[in-house]
Biopython code that builds the backbone (N, CA, C, O; Angstrom):
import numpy as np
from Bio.PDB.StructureBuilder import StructureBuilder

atoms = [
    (1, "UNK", "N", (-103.013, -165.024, -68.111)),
    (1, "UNK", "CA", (-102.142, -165.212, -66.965)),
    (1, "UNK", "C", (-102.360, -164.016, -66.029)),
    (1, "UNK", "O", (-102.413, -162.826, -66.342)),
    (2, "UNK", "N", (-102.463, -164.518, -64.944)),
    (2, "UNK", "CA", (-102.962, -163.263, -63.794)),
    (2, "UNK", "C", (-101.232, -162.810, -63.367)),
    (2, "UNK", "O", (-100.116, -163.328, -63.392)),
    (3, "UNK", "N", (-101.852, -161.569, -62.999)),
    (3, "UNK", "CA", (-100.340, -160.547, -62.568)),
    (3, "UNK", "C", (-99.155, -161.105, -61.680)),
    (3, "UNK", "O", (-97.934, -160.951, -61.714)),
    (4, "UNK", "N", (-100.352, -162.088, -60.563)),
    (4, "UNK", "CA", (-99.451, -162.483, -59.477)),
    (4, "UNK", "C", (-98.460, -163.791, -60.472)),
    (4, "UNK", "O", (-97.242, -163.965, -60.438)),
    (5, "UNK", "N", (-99.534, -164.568, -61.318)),
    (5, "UNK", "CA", (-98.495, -165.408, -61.764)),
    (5, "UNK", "C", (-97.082, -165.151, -62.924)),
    (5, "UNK", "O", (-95.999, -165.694, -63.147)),
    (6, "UNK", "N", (-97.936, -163.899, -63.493)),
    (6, "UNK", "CA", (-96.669, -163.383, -64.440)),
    (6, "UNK", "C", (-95.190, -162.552, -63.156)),
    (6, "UNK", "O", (-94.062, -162.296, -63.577)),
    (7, "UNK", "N", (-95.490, -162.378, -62.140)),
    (7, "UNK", "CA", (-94.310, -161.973, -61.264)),
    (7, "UNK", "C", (-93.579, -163.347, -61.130)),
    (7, "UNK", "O", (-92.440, -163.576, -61.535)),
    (8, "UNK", "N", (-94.506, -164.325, -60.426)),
    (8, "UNK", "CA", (-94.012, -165.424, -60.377)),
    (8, "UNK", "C", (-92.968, -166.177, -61.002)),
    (8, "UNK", "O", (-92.130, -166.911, -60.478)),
    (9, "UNK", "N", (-93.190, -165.812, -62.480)),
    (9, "UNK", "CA", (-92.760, -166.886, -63.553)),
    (9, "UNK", "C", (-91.274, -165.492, -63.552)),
    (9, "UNK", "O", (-90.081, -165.769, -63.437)),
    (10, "UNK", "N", (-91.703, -164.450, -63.670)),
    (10, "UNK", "CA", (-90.152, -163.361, -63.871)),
    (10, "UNK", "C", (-89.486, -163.789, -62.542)),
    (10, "UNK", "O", (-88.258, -163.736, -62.595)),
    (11, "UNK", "N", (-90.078, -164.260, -61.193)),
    (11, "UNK", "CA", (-89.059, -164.046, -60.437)),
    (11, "UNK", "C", (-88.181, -165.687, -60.892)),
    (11, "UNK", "O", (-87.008, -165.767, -61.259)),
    (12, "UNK", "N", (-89.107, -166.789, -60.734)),
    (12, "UNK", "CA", (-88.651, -168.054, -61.339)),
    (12, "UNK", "C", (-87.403, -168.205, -62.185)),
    (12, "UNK", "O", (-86.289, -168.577, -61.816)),
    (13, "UNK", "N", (-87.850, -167.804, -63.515)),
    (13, "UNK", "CA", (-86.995, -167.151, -64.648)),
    (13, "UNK", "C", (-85.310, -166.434, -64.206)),
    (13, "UNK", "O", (-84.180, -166.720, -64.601)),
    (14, "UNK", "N", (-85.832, -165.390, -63.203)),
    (14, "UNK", "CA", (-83.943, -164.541, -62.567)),
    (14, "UNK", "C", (-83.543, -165.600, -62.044)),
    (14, "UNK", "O", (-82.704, -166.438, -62.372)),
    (15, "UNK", "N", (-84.406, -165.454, -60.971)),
    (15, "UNK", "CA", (-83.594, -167.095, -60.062)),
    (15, "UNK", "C", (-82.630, -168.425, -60.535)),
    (15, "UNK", "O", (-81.508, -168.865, -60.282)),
    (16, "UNK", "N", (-83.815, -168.780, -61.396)),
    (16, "UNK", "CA", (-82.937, -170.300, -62.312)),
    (16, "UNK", "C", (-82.008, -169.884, -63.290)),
    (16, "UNK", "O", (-81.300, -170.751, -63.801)),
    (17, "UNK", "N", (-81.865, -168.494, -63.701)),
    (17, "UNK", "CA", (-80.692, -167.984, -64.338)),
    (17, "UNK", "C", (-79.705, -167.653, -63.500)),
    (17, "UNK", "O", (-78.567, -168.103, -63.638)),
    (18, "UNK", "N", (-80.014, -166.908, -62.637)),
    (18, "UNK", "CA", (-78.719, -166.125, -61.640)),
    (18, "UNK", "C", (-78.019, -167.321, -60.760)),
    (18, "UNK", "O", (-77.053, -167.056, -60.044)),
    (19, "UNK", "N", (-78.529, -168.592, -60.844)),
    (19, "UNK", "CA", (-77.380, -169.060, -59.817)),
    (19, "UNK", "C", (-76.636, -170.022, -60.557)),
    (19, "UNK", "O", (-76.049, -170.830, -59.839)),
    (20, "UNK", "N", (-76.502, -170.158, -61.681)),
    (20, "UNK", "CA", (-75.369, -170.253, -62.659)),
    (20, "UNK", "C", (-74.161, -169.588, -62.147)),
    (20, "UNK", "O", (-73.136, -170.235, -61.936)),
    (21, "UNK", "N", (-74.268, -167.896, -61.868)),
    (21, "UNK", "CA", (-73.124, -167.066, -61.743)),
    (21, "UNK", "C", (-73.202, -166.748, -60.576)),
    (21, "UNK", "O", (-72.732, -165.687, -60.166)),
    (22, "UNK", "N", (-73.827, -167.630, -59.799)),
    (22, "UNK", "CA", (-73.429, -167.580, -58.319)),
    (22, "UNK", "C", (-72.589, -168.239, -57.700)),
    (22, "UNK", "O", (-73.087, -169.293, -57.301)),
    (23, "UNK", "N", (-71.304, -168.090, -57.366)),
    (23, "UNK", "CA", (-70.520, -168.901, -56.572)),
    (23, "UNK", "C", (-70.677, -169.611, -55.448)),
    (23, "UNK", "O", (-69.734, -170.282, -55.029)),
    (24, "UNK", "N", (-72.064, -169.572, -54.687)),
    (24, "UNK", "CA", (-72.332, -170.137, -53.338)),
    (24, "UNK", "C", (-73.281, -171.381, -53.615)),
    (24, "UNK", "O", (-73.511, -172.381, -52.935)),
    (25, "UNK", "N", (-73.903, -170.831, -55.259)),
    (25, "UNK", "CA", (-74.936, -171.342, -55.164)),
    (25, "UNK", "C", (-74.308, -173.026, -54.986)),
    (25, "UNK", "O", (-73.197, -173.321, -55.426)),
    (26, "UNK", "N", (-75.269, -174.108, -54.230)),
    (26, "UNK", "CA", (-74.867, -175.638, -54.004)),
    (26, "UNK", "C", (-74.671, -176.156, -55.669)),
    (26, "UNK", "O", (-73.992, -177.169, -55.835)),
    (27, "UNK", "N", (-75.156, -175.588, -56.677)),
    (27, "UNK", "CA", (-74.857, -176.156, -58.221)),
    (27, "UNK", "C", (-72.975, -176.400, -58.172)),
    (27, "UNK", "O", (-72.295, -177.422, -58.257)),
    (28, "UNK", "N", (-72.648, -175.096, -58.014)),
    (28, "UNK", "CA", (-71.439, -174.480, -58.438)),
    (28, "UNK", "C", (-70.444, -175.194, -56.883)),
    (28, "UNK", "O", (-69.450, -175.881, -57.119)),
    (29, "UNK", "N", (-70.740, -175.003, -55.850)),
    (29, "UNK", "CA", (-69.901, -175.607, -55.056)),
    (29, "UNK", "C", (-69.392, -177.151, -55.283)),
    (29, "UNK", "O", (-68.257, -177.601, -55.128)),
    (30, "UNK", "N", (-70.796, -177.935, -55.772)),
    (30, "UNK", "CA", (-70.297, -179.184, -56.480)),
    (30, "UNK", "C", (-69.535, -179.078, -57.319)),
    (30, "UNK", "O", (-68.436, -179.597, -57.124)),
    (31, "UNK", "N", (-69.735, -178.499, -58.366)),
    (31, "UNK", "CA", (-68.867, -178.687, -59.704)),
    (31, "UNK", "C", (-67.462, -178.168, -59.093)),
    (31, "UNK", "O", (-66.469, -178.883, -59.229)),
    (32, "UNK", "N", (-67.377, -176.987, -58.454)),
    (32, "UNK", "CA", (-66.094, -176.256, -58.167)),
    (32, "UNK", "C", (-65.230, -177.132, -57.477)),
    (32, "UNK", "O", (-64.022, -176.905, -57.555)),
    (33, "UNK", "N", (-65.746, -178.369, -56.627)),
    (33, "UNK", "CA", (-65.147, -179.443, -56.318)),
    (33, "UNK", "C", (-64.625, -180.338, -56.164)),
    (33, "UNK", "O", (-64.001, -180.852, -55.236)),
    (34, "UNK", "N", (-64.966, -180.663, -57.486)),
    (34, "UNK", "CA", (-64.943, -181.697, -58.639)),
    (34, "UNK", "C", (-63.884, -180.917, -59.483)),
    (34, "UNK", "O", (-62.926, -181.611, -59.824)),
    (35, "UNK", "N", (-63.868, -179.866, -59.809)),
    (35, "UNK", "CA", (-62.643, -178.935, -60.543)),
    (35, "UNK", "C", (-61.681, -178.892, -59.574)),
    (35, "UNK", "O", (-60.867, -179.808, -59.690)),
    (36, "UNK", "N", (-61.501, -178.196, -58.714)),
    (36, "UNK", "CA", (-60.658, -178.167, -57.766)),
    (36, "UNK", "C", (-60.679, -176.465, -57.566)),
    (36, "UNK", "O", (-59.750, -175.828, -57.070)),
    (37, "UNK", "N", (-61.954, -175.888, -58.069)),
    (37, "UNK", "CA", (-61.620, -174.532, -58.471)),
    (37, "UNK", "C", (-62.656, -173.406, -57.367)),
    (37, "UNK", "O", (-63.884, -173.464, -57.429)),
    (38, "UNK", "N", (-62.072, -172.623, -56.591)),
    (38, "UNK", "CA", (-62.809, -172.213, -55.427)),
    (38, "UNK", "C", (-63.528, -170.920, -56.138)),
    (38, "UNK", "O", (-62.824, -170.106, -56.736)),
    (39, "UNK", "N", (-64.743, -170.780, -56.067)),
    (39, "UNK", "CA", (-65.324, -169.671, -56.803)),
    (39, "UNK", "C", (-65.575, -169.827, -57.903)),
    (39, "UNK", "O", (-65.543, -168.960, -58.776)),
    (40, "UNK", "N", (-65.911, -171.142, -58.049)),
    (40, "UNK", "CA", (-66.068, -171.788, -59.477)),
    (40, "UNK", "C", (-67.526, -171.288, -59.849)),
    (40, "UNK", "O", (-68.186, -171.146, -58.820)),
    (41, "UNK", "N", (-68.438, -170.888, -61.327)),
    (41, "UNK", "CA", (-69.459, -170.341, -61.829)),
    (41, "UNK", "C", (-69.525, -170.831, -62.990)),
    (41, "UNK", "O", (-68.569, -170.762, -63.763)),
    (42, "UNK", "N", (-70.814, -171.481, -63.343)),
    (42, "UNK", "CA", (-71.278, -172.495, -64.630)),
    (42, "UNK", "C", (-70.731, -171.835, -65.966)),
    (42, "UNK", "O", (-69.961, -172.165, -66.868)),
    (43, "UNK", "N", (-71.982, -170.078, -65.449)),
    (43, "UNK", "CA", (-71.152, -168.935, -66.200)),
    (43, "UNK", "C", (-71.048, -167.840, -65.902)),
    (43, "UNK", "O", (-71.406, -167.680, -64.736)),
    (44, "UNK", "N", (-70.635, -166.710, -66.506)),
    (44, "UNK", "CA", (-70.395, -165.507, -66.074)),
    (44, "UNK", "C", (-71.758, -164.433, -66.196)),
    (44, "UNK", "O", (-72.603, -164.541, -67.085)),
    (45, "UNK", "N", (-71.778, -163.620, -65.359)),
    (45, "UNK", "CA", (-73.015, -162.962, -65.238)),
    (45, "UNK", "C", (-73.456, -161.631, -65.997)),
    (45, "UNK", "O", (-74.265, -160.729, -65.780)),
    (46, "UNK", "N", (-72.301, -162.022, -67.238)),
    (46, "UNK", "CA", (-72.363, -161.432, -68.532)),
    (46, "UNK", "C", (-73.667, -162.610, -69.515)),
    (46, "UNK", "O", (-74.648, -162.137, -70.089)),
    (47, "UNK", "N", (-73.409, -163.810, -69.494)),
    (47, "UNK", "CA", (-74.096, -164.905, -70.052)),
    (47, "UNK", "C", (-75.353, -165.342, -69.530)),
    (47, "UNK", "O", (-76.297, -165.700, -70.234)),
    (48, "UNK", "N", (-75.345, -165.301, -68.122)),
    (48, "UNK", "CA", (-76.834, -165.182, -67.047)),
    (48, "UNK", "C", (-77.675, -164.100, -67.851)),
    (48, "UNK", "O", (-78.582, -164.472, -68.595)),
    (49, "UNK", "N", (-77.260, -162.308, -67.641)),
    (49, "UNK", "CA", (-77.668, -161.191, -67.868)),
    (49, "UNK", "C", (-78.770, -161.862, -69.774)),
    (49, "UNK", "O", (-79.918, -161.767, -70.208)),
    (50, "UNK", "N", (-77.446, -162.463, -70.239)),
    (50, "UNK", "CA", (-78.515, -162.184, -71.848)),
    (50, "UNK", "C", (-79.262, -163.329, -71.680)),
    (50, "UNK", "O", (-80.308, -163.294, -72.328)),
    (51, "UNK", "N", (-79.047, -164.594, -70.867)),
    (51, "UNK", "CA", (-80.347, -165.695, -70.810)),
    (51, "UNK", "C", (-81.545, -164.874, -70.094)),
    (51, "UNK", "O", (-82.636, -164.660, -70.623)),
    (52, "UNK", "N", (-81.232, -164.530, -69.044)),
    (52, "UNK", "CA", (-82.547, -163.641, -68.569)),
    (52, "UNK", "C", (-83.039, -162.346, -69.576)),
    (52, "UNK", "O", (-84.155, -161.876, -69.355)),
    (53, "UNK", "N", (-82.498, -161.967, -70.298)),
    (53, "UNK", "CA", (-83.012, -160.889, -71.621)),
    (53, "UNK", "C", (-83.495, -161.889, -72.021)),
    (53, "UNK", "O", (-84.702, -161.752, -71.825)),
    (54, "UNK", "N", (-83.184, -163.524, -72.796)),
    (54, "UNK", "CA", (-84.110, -163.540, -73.758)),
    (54, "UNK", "C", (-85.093, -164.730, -73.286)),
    (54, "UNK", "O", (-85.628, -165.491, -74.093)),
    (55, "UNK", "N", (-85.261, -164.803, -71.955)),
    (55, "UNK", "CA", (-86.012, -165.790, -71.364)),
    (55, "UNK", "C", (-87.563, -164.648, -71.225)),
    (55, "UNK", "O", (-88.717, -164.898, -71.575)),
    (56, "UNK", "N", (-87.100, -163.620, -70.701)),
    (56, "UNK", "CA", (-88.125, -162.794, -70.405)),
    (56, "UNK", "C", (-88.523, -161.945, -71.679)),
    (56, "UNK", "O", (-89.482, -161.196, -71.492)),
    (57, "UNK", "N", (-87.960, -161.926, -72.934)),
    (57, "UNK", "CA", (-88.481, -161.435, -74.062)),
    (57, "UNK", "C", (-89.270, -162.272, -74.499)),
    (57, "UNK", "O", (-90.166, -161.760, -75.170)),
    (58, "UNK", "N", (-89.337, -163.762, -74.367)),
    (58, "UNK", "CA", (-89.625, -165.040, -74.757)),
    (58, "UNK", "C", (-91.294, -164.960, -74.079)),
    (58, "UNK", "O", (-92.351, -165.121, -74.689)),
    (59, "UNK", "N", (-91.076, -164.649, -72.591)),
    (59, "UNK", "CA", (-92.352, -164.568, -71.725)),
    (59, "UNK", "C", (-93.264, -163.198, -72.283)),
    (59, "UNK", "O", (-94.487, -163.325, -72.339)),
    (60, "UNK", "N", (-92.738, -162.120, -72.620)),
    (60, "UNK", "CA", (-93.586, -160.932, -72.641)),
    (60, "UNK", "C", (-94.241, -161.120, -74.329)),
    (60, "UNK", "O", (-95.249, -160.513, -74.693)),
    (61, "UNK", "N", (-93.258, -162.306, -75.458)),
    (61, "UNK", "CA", (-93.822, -162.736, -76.537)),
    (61, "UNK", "C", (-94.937, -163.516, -76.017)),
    (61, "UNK", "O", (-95.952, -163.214, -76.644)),
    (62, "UNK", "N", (-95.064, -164.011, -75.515)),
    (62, "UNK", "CA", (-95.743, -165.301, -74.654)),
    (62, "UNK", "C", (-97.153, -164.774, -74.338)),
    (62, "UNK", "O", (-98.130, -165.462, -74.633)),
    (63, "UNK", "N", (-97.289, -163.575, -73.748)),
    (63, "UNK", "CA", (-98.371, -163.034, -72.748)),
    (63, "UNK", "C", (-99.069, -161.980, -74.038)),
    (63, "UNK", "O", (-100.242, -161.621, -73.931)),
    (64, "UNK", "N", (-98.215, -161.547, -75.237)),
    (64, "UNK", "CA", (-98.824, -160.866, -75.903)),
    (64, "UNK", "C", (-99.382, -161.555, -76.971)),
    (64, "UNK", "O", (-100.162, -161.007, -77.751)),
    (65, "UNK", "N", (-99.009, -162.833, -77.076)),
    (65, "UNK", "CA", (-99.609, -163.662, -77.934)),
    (65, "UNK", "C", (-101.314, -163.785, -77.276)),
    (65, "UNK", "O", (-102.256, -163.381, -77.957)),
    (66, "UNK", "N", (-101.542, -164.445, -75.760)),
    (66, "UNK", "CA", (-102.110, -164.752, -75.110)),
    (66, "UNK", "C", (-103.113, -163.967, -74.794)),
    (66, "UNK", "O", (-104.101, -164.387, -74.193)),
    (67, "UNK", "N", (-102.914, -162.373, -75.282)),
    (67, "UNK", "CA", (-103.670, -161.218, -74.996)),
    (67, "UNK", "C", (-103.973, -160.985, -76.187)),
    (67, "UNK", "O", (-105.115, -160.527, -76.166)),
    (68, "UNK", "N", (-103.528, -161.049, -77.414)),
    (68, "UNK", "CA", (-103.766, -161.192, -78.927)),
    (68, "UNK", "C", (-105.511, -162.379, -79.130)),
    (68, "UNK", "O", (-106.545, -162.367, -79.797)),
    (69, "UNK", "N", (-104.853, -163.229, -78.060)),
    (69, "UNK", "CA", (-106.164, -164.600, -78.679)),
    (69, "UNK", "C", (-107.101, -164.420, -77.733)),
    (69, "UNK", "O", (-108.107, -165.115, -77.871)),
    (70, "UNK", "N", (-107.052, -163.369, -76.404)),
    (70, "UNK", "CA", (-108.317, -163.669, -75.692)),
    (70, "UNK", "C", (-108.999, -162.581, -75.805)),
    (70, "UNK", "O", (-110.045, -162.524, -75.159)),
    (71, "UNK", "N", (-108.418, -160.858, -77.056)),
    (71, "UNK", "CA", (-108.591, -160.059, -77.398)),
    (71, "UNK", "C", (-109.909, -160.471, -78.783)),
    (71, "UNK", "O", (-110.934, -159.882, -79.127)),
    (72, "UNK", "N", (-109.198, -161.817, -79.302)),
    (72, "UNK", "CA", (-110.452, -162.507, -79.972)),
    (72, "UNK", "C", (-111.130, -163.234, -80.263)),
    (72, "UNK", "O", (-111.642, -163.675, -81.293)),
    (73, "UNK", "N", (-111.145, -163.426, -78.932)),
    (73, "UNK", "CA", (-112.391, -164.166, -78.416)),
    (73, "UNK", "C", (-113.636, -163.420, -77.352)),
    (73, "UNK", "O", (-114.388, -163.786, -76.449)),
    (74, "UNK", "N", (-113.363, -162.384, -77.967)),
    (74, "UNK", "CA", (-114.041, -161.235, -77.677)),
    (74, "UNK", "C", (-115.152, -160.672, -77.996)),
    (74, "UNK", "O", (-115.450, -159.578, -77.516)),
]
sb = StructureBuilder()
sb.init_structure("model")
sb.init_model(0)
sb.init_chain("A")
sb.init_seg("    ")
for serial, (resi, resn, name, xyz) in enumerate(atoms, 1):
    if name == "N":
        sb.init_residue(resn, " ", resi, " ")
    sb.init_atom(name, np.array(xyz, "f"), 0.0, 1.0, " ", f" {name:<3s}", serial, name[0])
structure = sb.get_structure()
């Protein structure tokens, strides 16, 4: 995986986590609507924080696997 695409996939990764605990985000304005609840958030950005820890521990397992097998094929 080239550099530009491993930024890619980390910025991907924050993004599709962080707007869970975004209140603006259009996810949450629906639902908050449907609740009746203004500032409504899927979840808290205590629960975002550890999906993005183990989304991106998941990716850096991912890339060292990937550097493991092209290390032997060497």
């Amino acid at each position: 995986m080239t550099q530009a695409k491993i930024r890619e996939t980390i910025l991907g990764i924050v993004h599709g986590n962080i707007r869970y605990a975004d209140p603006f985000d259009r996810m949450n304005l629906e639902k908050g609507a449907k609740v009746g609840v203004k500032g409504f958030t899927t979840q808290s950005a205590e629960e975002v924080l550890e999906d993005i820890i183990l989304d991106l521990t998941s990716l850096q397992d991912e890339l060292r696997i990937e550097s493991s097998f092209q290390s032997a094929q060497l």
